[in-house]
N, C-alpha and C positions, 0 to 999 in steps of 0.2 A: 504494500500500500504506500509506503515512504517513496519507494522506485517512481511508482506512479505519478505520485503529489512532486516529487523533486519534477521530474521530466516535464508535466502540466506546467508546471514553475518556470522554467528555464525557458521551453517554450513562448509562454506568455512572455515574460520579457526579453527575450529577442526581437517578438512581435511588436513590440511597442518599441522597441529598439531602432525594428526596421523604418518605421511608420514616422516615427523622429526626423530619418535620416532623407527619407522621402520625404517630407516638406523642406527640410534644407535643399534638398535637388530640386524643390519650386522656386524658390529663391536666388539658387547659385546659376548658372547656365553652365556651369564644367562638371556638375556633378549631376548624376543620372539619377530619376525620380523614380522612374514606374518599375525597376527591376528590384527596388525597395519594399513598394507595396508587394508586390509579386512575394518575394522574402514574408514578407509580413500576415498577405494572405494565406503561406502552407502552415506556419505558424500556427496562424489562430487557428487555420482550420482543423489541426490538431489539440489545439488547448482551448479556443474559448468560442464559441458557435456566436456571442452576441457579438464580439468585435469579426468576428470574421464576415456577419451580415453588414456589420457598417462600412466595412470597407466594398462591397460587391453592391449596396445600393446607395454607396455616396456618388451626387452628382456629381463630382467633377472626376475621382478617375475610376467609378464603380465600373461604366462600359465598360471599359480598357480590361479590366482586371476579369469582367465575364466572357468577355469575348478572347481572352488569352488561356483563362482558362477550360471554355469549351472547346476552342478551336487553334490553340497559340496561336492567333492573329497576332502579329505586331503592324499596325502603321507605319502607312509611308515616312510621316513626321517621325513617328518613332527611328524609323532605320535611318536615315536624313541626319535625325542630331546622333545616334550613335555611331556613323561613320563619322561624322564632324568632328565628335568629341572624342575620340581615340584619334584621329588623326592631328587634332592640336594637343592632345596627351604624349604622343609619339612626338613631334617635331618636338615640345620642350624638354621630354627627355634627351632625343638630340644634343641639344642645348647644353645639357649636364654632364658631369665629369663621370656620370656611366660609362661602363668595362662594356667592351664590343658582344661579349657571351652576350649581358643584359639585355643589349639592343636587338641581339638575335633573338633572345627567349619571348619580351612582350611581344614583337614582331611577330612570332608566329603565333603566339595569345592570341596576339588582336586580329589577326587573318582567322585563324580558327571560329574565335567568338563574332566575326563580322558573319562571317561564311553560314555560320547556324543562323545569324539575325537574318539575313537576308533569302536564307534558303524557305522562310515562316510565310505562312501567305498572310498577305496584306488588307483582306476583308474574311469577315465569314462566307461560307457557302452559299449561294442562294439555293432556296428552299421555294419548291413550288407546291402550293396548296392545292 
């Protein structure tokens, strides 16, 4: 029962962790919002059913978060700022007195994780009645 109550615990505060760091990614333009919530919604949906409903019918990123999770749609916008935003992440590491390995490793990070963003379809299905 402790296992349980720790793990429900830990859980929930990640969630709320996530959910933090995601409003800071409203605010910032270099930090990413909705892979936040995303974090936030497996989370609750594991520990807490009332925040995990607030996040899936909050207006402003509940779509995003049901349409990602019935369908991992990501948005064009979506894929837009997260090619932008790893690409001015990359040039300032450039910038920095990083070892060539480093610049090799995020490099292929960020090809990898572009590759899965971009490989997501960009709307739901259409569904014909």
């Amino acid at each position: 029962m402790k296992k349980l109550f720790n793990r429900c615990f830990w859980l929930h505060a990640a969630g709320i962790i996530f959910v933090g760091l995601g409003f800071i990614g409203m605010a910032l333009p270099v930090m990413p919002t909705t892979i936040f919530f995303i974090l936030a919604l497996a989370c609750f949906s594991r520990s807490s059913p009332k925040f995990e409903n607030w996040l899936l019918t909050h207006p402003k990123f509940g779509p995003s978060l049901v349409a990602w999770r019935e369908y991992q749609v990501v948005p064009p916008k979506g894929k837009w700022g997260a090619g932008i935003g790893m690409l001015i992440g990359y040039i300032a590491l450039c910038f920095s007195a990083a070892p060539w390995y480093v610049l090799i490793i995020v490099a292929v990070i960020e090809i990898l994780a572009l590759t899965y963003i971009l490989t997501r379809p960009s709307q739901p299905p259409i569904t014909s009645n």
